[in-house]
N, C-alpha and C positions, 0 to 999 in steps of 0.2 A: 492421467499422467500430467504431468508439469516441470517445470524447469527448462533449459533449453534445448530441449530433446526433444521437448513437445511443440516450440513452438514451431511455424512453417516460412516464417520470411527470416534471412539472411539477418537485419538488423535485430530482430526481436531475440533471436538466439547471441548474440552477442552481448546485448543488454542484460538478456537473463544468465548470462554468466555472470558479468559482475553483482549483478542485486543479489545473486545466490553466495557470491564470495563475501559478502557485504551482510549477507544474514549469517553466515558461518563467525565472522569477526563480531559482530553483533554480540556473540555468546561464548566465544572466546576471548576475545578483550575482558572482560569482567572476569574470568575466571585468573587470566594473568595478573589482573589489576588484584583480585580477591588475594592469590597465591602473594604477590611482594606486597601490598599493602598501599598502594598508590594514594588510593580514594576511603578516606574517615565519609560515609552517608549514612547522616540519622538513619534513625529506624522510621522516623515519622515519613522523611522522605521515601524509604523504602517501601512502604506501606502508599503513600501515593502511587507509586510508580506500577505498584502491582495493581490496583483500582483503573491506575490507566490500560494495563493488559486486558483488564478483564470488561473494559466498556468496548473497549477497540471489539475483541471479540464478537460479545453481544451485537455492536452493530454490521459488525460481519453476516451473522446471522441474520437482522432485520433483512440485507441486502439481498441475500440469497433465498431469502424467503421471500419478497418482492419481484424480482428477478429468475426465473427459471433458467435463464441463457446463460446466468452471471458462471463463470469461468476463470483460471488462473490461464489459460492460453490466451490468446487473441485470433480469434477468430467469429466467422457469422453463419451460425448456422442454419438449415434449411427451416424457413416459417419462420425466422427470427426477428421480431417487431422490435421498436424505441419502446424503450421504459419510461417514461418520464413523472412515476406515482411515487411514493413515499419518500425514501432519502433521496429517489433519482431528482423527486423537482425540487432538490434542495442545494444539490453540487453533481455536477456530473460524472463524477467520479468517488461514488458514496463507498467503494470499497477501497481504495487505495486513502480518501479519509479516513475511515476507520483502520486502517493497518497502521495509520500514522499514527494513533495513537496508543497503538501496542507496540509500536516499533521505539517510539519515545519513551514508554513506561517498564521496556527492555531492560536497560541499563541501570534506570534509578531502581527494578525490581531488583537485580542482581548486585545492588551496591556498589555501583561502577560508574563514575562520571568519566571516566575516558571512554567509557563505551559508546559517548553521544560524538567521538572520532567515528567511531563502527556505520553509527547512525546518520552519519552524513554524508560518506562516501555511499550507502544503498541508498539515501534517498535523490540523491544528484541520477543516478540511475531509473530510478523510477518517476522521477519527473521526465526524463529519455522519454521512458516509456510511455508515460499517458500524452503525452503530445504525437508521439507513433500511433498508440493508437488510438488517437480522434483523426488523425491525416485516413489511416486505413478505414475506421469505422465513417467518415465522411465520403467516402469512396465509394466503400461496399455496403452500407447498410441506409437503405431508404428511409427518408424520414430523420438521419443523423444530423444533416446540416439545420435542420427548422428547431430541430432539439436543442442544438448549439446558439441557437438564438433564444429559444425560449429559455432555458436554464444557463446562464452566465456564467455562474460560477463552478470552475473546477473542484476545486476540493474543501475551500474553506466560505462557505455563504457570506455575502458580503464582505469578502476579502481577495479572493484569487481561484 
């Protein structure tokens, strides 16, 4: 289960309402944009956009395949150790990376440059969220603070 049904603290269920209202518009914007005609995007760029769906994806995959714990909820659960091997010693949050770049390749898949509106009101949300939770995962998951120093960067290596 996921979305905010699933999550258990009071802020994370409110976050994940709007990223879910924010992934709804994601895919709706482009279709209004398609239906009046807003957005003329190449096809070339179309074709990027869809190459960014599909890498975001695959690294999704690398993550979860690294990561056994890796989850759409926040939460720790029993026996659950720091990651800190593949994409994890790369940014510490190698899944919400990767979403970023299926979540950017969204709109240009769909021939929608108002969609990257869609695109920034979920992403304002999901930066909420991964700052929630590194406060929680610093709290509750031993080992998370030394992680936080050994891996700096959040989501983009040598950037942020």
């Amino acid at each position: 289960m996921a979305g905010p049904t699933a999550e258990k603290e009071a802020t994370q269920k409110v976050i994940m309402v709007f990223a879910s209202m924010g992934f709804i518009a994601l895919l709706v914007v482009p279709a209004f944009d398609f239906r009046f005609g807003w957005s003329a995007v190449p096809l070339s760029v179309v074709a990027v956009g869809d190459i960014l769906v599909a890498v975001g994806f695959y690294f999704i995959f690398l993550v979860y395949r690294e990561n056994t714990f890796a989850s759409a909820t926040i939460e720790v659960a029993e026996n659950q150790k720091v990651v800190s091997t593949g994409p994890y010693a790369l940014v510490r949050h190698p899944m919400y990376a990767s979403a970023l770049l299926y979540l950017i390749g969204t709109p240009l898949a769909l021939g929608s440059y108002w969609g990257f509106l869609a695109f920034l009101f979920m992403m304002s949300f999901l930066i909420w969220r991964l700052f929630d939770e590194e406060r929680f995962l610093a709290k509750n998951l031993p080992g998370y603070v030394e992680y936080q120093r050994q891996v700096q960067y959040r989501l983009v290596p040598n950037v942020w």
